[in-house]
C-alpha positions in Angstrom: -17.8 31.2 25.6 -16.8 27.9 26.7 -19.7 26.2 24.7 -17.8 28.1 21.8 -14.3 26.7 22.7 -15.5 23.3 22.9 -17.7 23.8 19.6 -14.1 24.9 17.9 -11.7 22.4 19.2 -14.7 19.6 18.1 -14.3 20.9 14.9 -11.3 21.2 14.4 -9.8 17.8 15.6 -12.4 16.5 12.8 -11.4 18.0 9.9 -7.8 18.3 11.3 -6.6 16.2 7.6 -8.6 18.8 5.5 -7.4 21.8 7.3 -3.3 20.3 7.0 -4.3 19.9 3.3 -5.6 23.7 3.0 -2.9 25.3 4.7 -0.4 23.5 2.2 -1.9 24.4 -0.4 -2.2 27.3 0.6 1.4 27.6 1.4 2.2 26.0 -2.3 0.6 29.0 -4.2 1.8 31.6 -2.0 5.4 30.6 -2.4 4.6 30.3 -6.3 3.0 34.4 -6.9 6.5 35.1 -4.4 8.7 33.6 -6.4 7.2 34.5 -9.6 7.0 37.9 -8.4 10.6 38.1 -7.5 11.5 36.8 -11.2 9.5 39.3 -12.7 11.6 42.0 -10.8 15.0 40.1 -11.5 14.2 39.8 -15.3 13.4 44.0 -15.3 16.7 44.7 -14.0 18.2 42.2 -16.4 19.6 44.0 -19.1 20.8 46.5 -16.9 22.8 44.6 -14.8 24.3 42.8 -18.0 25.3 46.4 -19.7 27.1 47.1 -16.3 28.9 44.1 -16.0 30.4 43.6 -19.4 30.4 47.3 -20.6 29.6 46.8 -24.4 30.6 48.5 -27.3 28.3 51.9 -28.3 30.0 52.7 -31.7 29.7 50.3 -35.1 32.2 50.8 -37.6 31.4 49.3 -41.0 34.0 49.5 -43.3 31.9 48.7 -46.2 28.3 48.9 -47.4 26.8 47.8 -49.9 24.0 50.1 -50.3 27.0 53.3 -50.7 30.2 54.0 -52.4 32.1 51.5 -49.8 33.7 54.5 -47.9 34.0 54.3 -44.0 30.2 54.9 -42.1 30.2 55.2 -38.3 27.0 55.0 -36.4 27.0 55.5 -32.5 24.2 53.7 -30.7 21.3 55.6 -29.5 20.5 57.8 -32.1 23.9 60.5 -30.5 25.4 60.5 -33.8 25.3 59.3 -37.0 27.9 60.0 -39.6 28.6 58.6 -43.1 30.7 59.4 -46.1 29.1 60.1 -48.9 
């Protein structure tokens, strides 16, 4: 066992420079999957957070169209309802 320890601390002060150079490189791409993992979960909750915040508008009046007689047309968002003169 002691022959071991030696062996180990012998190998270790030799390639101490390598072994510093590993572990921050290692360090660089953990902290780069981390953080791109943590965007990935902010930019999934994104358009969420932005409909709860400002609160938008779910119902489009257009006054006139073109492609009818230019009477009133409502349209609600998401397919609920959608009404227009004929």
């Amino acid at each position: 066992m002691a022959l071991l320890l030696g062996w180990v601390r012998h190998d270790v002060r030799s390639r101490r420079r390598s072994l510093l150079v590993l572990a921050l490189l290692i360090a660089v791409a953990s902290g780069t999957v981390m953080t791109a993992v943590v965007g990935a979960k902010r930019g999934a909750s994104a358009v969420d957070r932005l409909q709860a915040e400002t609160l938008p508008a779910t119902v489009l009046v257009a006054p006139y169209r073109p492609d009818s007689t230019g009477m009133l047309s409502v349209a609600f968002r998401k397919s609920r309802l959608s009404a227009s003169s004929p």
